[in-house]
DOPA-19114 format. One line per 8 residues: their letters; for each residue x, y, z of N, C-alpha, C. Coordinates in pm, whole numbers. Layout:
N
a	X,Y,Z,X,Y,Z,X,Y,Z ~ ...
This chain:
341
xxxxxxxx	12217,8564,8083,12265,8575,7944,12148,8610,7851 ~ 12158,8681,7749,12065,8749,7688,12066,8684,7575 ~ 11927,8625,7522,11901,8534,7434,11827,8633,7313 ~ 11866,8656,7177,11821,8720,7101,11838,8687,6966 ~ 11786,8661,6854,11786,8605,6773,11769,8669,6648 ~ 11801,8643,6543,11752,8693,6433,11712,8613,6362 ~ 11591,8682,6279,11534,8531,6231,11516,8591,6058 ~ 11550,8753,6001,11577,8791,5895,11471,8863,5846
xxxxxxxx	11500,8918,5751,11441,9026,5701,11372,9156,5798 ~ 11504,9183,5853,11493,9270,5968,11341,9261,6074 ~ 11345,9097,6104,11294,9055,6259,11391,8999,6320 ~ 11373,9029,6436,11426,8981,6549,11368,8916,6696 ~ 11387,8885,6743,11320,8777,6874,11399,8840,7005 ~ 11336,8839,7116,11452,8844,7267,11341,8779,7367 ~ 11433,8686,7429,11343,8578,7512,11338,8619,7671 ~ 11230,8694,7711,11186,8749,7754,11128,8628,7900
xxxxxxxx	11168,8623,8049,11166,8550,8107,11036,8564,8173 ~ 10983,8421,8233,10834,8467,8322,10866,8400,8411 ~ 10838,8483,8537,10903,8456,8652,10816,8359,8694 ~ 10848,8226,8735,10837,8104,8801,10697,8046,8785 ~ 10756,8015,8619,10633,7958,8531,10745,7860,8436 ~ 10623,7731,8413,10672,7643,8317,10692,7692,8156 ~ 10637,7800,8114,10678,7855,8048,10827,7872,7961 ~ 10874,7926,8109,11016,7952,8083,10999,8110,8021
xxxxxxxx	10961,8174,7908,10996,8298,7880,10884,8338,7732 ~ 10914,8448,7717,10810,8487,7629,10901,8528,7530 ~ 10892,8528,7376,10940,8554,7273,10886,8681,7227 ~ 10986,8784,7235,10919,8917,7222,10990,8970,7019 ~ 10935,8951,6988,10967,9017,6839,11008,9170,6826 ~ 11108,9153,6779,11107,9321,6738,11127,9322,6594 ~ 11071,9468,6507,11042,9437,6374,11103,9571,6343 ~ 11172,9540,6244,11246,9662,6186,11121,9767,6147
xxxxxxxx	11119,9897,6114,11056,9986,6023,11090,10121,5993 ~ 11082,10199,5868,11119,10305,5878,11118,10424,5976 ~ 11039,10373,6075,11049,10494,6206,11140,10435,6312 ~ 11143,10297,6303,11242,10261,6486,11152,10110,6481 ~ 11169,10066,6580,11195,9908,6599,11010,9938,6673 ~ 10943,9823,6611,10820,9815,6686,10800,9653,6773 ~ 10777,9666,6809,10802,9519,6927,10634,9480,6940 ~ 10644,9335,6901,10537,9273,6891,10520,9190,7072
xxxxxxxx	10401,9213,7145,10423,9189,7286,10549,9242,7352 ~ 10558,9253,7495,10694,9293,7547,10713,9242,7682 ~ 10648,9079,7743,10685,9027,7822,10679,9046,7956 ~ 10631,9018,8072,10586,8994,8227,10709,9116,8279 ~ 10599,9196,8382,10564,9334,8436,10677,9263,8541 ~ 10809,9234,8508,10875,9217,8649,11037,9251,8651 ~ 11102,9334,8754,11260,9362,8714,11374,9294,8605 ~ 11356,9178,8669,11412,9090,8561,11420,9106,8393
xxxxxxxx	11264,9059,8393,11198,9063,8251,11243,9189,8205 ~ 11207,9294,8274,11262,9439,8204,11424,9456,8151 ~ 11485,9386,8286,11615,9430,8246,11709,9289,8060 ~ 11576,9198,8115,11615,9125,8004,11592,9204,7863 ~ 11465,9227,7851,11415,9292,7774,11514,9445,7700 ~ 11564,9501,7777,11619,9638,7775,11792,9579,7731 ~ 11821,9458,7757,11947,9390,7714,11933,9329,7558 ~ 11827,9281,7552,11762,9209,7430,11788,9306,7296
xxxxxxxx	11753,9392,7371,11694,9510,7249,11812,9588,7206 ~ 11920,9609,7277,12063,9669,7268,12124,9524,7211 ~ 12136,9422,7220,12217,9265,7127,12101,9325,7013 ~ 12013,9347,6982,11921,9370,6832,11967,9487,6752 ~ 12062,9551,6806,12122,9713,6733,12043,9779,6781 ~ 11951,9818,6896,11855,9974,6948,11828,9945,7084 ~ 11748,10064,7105,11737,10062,7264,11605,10101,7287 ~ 11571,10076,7397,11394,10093,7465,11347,10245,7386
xxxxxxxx	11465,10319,7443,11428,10452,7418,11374,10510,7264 ~ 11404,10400,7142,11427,10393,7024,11291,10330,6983 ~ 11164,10248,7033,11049,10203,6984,10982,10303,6962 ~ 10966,10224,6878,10821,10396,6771,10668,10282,6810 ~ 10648,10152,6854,10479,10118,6892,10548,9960,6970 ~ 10413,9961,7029,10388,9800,7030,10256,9780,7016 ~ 10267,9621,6927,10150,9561,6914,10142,9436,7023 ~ 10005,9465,7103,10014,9326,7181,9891,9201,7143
xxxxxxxx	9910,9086,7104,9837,8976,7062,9712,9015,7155 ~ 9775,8976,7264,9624,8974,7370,9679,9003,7514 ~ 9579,9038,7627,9598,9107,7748,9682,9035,7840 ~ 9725,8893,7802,9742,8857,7909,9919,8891,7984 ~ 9943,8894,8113,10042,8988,8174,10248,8922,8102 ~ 10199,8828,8045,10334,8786,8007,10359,8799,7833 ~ 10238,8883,7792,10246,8987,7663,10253,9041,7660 ~ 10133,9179,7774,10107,9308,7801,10154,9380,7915
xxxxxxxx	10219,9344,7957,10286,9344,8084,10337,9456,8129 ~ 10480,9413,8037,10571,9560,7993,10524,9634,7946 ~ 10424,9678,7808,10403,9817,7786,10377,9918,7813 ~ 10340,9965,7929,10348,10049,8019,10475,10079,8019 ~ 10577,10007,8040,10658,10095,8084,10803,10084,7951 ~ 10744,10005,7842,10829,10054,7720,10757,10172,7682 ~ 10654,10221,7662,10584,10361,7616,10589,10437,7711 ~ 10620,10432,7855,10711,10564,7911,10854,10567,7885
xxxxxxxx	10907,10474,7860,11062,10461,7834,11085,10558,7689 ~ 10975,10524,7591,10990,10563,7448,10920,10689,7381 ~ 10803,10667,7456,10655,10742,7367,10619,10675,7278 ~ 10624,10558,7297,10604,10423,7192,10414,10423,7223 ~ 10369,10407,7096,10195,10382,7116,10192,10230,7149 ~ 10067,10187,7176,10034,10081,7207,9928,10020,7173 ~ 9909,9933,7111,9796,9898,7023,9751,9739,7087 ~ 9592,9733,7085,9552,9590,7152,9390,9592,7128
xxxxxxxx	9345,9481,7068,9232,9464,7068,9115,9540,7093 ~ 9022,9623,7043,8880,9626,7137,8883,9560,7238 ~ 8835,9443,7254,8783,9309,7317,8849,9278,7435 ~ 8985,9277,7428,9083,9264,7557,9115,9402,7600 ~ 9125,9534,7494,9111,9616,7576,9003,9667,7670 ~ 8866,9615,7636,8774,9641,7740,8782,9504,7865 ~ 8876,9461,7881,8900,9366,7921,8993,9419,8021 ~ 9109,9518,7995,9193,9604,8067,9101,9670,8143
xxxxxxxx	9076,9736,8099,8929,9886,8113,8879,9821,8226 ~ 8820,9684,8264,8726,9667,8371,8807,9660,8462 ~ 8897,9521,8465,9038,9505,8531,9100,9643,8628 ~ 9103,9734,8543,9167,9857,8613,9031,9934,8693 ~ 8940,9934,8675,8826,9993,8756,8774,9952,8857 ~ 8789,9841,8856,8757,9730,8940,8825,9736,9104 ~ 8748,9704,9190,8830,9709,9325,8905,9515,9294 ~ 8997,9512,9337,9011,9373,9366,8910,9242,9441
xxxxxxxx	8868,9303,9535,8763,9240,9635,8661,9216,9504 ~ 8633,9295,9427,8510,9279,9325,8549,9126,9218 ~ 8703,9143,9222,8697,9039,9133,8724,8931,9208 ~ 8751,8899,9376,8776,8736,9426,8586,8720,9456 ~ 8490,8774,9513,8409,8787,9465,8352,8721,9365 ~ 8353,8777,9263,8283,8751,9147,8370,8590,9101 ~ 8459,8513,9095,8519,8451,9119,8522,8350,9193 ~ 8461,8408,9302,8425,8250,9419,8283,8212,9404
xxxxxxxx	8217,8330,9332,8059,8269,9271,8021,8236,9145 ~ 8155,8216,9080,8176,8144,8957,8201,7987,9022 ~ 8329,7973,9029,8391,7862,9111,8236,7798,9220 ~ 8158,7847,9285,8100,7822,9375,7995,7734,9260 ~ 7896,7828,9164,7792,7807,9039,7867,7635,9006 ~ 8007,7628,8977,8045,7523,8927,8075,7448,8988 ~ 8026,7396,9082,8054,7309,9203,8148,7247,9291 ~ 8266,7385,9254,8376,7356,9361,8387,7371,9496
xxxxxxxx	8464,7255,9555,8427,7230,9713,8423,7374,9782 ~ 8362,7366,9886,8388,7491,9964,8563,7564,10022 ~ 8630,7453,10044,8752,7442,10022,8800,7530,9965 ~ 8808,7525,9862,8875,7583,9707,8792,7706,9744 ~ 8702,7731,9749,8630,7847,9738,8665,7957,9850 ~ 8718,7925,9968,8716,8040,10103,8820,8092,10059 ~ 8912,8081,9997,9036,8235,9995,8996,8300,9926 ~ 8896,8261,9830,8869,8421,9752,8769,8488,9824
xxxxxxxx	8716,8406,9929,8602,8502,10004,8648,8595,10111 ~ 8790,8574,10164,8859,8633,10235,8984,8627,10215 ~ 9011,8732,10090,9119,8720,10042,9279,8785,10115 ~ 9213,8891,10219,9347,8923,10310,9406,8984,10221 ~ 9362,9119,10152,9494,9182,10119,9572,9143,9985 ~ 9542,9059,9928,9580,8980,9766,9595,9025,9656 ~ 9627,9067,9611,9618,9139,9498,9578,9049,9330 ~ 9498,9127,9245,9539,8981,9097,9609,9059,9030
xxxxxxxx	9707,8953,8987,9803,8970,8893,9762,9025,8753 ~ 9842,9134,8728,9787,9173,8580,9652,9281,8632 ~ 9615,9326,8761,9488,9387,8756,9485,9549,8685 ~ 9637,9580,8678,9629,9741,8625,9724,9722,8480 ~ 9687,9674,8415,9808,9650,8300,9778,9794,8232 ~ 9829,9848,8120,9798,9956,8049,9713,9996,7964 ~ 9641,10055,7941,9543,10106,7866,9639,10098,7735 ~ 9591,10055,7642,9621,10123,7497,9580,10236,7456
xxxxxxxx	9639,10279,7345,9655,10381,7287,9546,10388,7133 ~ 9607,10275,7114,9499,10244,6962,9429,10127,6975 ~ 9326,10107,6887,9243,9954,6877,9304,9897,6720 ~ 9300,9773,6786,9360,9676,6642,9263,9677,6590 ~ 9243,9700,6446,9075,9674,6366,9110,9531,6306 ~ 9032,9442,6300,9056,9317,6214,9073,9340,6090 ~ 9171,9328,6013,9193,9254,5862,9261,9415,5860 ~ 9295,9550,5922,9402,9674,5890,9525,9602,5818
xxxxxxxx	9596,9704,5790,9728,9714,5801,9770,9836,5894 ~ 9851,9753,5986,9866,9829,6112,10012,9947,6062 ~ 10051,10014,6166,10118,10173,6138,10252,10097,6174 ~ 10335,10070,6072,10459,10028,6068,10514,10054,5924 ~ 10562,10201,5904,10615,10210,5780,10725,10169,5732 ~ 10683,10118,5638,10812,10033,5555,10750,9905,5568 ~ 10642,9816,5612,10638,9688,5606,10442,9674,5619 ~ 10443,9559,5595,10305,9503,5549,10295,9402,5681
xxxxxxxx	10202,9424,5798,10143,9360,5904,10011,9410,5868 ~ 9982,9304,5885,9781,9305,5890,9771,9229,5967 ~ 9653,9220,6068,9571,9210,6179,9459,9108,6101 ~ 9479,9028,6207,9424,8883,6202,9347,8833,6320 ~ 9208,8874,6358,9089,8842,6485,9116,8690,6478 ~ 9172,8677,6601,9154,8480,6627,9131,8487,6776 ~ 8982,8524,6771,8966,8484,6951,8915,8347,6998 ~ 8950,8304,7106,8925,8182,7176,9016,8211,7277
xxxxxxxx	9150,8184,7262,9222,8211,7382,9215,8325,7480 ~ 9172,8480,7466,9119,8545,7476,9002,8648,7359 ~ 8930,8676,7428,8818,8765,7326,8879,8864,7214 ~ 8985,8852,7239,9053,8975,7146,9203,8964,7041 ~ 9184,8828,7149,9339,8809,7085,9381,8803,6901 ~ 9472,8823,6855,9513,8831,6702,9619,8795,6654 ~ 9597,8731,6574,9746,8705,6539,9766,8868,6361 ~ 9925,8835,6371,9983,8937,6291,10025,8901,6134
xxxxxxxx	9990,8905,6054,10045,8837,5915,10162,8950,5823 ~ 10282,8869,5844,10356,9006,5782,10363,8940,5614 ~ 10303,9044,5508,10305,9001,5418,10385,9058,5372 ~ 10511,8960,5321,10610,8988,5273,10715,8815,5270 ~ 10752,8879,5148,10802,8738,5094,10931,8687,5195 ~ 10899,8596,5242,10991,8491,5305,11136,8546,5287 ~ 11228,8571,5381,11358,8588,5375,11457,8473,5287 ~ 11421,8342,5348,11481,8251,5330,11374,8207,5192
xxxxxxxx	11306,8232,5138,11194,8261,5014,11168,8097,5041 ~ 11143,8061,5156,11035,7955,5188,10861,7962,5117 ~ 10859,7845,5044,10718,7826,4989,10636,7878,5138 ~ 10516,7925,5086,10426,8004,5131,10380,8104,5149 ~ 10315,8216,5247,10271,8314,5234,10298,8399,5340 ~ 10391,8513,5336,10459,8554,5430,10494,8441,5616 ~ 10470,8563,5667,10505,8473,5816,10383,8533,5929 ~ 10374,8465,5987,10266,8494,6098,10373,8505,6221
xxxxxxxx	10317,8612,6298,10328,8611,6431,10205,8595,6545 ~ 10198,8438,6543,10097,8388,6627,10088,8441,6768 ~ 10099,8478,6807,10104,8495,6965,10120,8348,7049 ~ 9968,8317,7145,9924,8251,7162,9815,8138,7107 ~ 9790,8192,7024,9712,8075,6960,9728,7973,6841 ~ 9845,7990,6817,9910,7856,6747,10039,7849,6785 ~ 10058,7720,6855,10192,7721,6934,10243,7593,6852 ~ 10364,7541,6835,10418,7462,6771,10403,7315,6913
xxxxxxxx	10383,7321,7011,10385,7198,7105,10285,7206,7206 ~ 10189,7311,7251,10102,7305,7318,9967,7352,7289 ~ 9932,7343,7331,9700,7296,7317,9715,7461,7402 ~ 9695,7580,7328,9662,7705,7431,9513,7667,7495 ~ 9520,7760,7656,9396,7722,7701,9314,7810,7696 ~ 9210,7771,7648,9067,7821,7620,8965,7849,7746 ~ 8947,7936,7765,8836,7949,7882,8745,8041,7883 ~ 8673,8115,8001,8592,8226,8015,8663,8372,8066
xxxxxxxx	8621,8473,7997,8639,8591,7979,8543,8670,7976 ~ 8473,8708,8093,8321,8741,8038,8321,8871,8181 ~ 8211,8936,8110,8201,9103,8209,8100,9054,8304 ~ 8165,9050,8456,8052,9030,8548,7915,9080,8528 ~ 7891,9191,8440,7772,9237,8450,7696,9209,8303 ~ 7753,9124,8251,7681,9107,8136,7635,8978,8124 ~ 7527,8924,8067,7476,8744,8121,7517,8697,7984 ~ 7528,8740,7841,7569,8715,7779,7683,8574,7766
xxxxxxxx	7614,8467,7701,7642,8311,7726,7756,8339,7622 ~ 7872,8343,7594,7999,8319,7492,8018,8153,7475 ~ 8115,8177,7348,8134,7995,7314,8278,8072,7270 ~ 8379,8075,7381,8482,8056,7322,8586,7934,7222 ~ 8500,7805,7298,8596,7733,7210,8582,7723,7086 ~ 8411,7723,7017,8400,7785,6918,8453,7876,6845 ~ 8456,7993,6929,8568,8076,6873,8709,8076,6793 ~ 8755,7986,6850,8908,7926,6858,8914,7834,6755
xxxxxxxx	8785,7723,6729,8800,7665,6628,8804,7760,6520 ~ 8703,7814,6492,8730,7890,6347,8768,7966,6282 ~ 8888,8027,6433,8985,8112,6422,9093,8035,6353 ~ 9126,7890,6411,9271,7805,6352,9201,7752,6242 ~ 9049,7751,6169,9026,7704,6037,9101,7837,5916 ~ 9113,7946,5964,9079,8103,5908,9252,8123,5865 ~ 9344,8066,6001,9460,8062,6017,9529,7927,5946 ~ 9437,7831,5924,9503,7740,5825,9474,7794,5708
xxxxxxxx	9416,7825,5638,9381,7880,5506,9488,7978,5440 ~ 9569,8084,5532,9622,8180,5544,9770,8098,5477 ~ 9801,7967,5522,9927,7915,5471,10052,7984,5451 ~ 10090,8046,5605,10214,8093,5601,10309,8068,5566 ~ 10438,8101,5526,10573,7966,5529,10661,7980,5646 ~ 10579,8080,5766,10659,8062,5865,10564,8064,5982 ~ 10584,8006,6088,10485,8084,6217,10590,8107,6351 ~ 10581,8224,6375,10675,8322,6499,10579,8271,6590
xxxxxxxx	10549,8209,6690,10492,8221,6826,10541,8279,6896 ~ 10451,8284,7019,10507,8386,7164,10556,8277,7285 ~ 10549,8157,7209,10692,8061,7307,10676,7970,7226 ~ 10795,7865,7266,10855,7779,7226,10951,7813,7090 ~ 10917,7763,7004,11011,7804,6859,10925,7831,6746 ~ 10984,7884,6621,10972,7918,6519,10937,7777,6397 ~ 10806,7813,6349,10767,7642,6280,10727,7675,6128 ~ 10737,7600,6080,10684,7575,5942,10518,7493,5940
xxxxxxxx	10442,7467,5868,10328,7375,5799,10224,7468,5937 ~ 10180,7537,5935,10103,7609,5988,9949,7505,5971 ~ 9942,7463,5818,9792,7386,5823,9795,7294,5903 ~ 9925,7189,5928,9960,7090,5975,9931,7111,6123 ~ 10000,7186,6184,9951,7253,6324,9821,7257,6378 ~ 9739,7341,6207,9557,7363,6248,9508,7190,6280 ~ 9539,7128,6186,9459,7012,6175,9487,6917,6291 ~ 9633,6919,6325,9620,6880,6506,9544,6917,6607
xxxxxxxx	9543,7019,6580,9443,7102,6697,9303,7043,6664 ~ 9311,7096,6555,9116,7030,6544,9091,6892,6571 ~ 9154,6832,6534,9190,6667,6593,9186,6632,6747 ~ 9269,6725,6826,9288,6731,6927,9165,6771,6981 ~ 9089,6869,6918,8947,6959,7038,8875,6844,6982 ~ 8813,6777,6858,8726,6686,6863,8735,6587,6944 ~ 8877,6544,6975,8867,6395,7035,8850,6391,7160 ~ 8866,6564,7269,8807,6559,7350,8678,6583,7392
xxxxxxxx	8639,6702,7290,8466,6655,7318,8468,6510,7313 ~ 8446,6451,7192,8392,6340,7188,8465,6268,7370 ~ 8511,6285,7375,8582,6190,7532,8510,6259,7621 ~ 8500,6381,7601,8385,6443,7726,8253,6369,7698 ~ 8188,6339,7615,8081,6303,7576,8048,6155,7661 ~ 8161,6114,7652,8201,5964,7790,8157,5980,7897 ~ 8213,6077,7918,8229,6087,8093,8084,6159,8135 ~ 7999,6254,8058,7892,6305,8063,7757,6184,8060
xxxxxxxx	7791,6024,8011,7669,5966,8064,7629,5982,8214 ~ 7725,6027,8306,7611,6049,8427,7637,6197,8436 ~ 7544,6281,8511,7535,6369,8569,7643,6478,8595 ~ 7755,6570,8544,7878,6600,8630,7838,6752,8591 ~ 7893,6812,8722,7885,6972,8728,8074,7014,8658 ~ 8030,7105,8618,8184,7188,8593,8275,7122,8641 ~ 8324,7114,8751,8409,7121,8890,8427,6935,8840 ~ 8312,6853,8843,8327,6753,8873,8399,6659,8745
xxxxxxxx	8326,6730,8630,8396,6714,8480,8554,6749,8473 ~ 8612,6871,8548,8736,6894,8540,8840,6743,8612 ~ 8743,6734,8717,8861,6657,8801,8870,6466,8689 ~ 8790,6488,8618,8771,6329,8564,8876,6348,8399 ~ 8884,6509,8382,8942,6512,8240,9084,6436,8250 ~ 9140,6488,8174,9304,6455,8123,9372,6562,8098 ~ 9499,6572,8237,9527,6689,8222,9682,6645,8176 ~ 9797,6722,8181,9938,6677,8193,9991,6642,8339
xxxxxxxx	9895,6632,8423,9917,6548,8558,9795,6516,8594 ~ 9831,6412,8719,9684,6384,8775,9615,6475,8847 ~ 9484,6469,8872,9426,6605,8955,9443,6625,9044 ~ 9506,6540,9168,9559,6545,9320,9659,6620,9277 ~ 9799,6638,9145,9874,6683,9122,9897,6841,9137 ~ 9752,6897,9092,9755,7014,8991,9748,7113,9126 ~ 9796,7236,9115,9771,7328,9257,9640,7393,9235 ~ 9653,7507,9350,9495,7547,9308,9503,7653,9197
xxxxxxxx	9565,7744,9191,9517,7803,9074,9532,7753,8914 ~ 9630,7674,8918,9591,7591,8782,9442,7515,8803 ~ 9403,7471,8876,9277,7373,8928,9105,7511,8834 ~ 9169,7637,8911,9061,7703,8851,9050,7740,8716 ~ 9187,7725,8649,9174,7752,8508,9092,7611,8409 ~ 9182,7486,8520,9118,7409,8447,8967,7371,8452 ~ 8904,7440,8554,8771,7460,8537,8695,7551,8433 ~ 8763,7653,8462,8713,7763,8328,8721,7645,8151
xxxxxxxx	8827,7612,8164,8858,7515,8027,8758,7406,8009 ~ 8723,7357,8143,8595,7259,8113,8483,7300,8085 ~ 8441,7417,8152,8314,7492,8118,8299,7520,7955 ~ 8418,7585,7897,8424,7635,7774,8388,7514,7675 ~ 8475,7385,7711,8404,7234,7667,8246,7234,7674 ~ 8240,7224,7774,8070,7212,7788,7970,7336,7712 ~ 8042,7479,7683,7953,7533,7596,7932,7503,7474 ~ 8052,7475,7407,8048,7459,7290,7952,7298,7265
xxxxxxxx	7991,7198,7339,7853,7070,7357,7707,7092,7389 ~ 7667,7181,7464,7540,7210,7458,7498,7289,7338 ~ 7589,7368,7338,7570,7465,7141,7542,7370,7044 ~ 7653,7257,7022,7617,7201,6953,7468,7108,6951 ~ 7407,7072,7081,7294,7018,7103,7332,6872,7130 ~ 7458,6830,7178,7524,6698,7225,7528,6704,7376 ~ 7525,6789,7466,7503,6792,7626,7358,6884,7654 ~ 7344,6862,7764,7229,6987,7797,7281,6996,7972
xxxxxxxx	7173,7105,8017,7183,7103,8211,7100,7026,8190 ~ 7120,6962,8380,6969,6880,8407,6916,6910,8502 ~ 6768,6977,8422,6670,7043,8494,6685,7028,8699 ~ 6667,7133,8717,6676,7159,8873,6773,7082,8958 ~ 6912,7128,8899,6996,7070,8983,7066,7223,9013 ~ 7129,7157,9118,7213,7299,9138,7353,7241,9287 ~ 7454,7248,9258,7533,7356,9132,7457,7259,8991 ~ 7446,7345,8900,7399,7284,8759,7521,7172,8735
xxxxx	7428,7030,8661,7501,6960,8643,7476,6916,8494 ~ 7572,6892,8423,7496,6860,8251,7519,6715,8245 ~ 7472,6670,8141,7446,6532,8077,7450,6534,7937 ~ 7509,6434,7868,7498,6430,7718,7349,6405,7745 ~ 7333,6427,7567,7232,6438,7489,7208,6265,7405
């Protein structure tokens, strides 16, 4: 059954499924404009999703064939998925970050082997068992998900007004969740003329019920140390200020008090540093910090590839604590292990 919504002033929503994820589905926007319907993200590269998608868009009054662009928040395959094959369906452009588009760019150049590789000597650096580590060293044929997504067409510039005639979207840099990611500010007065300042279409990085995860995104060949979570904080300080009267995410539902949202979050990332800061009186490598955090299950729970994200997420913890000058490494250990300060 085809779930599609209107939410007014010629936007619309179609809930866009991800195949056998807690998720449940991706909220794909479509936005009226004087050329044809532009669709904000367009939901996981899989039959289903398409045919949802291509149902969605006919319950909205138009059809695939009828998009004049898409804008995608950020690279990841249950945003960017589809566009490839709505911009052969349409001649629809495609617009995405610098940052995640060079993020595509490697992804697609890349042999696969290059990235389990590069991957098991990440995982390895952070002191995960050997265990965890041998399928990416002999991966048999594996493919990663999301490794050929589509090149864009255009780069989002921060603070534009992007090519949607008839309406006011400007481009909003909020990376942490990925290097590139953005949220969309449609300025334009509230349908329902709700106090505030137009409506945001958050993507991923302000969700009305979950903590998005923060991790590493970084070019094997560049040593260049990033602080994404940094990032992320002062992306949701930038995004509270903004005081929407609506926020569209790319799941769950449609919310109001946008500051209210920021200030959880910031609440939320301090109180786990500070709780990492606990567990760091002795000695713990990456790997060993993940398994002691607090996840939404216990760590015997978690499978393995959630296991590696939640490593990437601890690492990103630990940059932003040594940045701040509250953890450090300790000298000649290896796998490196840090310690508060």
């Amino acid at each position: 059954m085809v779930t599609a919504f209107d939410h007014g002033g010629g936007v619309r929503s179609v809930r866009v499924p991800i195949p056998d994820n807690p998720l449940g589905h991706t909220l794909v926007y479509v936005v009226d404009t004087d050329r044809g319907p532009v669709l904000i993200d367009t939901g996981w590269d899989d039959p289903a999703s398409w045919d949802t998608l291509a149902a969605g868009l006919v319950a909205c009054g138009t059809t695939v064939g009828e998009v004049y662009g898409v804008v995608v928040t950020h690279h990841h395959p249950d945003h960017h998925g589809l566009s490839a094959r709505v911009r052969d369906a349409s001649g629809a452009w495609v617009a995405l970050h610098a940052a995640d588009a060079a993020i595509v760019r490697r992804a697609r150049e890349s042999r696969p082997e290059r990235w389990f590789s590069y991957m098991a000597d990440k995982l390895t650096a952070a002191g995960a068992p050997r265990e965890h580590v041998a399928p990416l060293r002999a991966p048999r044929g594996r493919t990663v998900p999301g490794l050929s997504p589509a090149l864009p067409d255009r780069d989002i510039v921060p603070g534009e007004l992007l090519d949607l005639p008839g309406r006011r979207l400007r481009a909003v840099w909020t990376p942490g969740h990925t290097p590139g990611h953005v949220c969309l500010h449609l300025e334009e007065e509230h349908p329902a003329r709700l106090p505030g300042h137009g409506r945001l279409f958050s993507g991923d990085h302000l969700l009305p019920g979950i903590t998005p995860h923060i991790g590493l995104y970084e070019d094997p060949d560049d040593a260049t140390v990033t602080d994404p979570l940094g990032d992320y904080l002062d992306s949701l300080e930038r995004i509270g200020l903004l005081s929407p009267a609506e926020v569209l995410p790319a799941h769950q539902h449609a919310f109001t008090d946008a500051p209210g949202r920021v200030r959880v979050l910031l609440e939320h990332h301090a109180n786990r540093l500070s709780g990492l800061l606990g567990l760091l009186a002795e000695p713990l490598t990456p790997w060993q910090l993940a398994e002691r955090m607090e996840w939404n299950r216990p760590w015997a729970d978690i499978p393995y590839g959630s296991r590696t994200i939640a490593v990437s997420e601890a690492e990103s913890h630990l940059r932003r604590l040594v940045k701040q000058g509250r953890a450090e490494p300790v000298p000649g250990s290896g796998p490196v292990a840090y310690i508060a300060v």
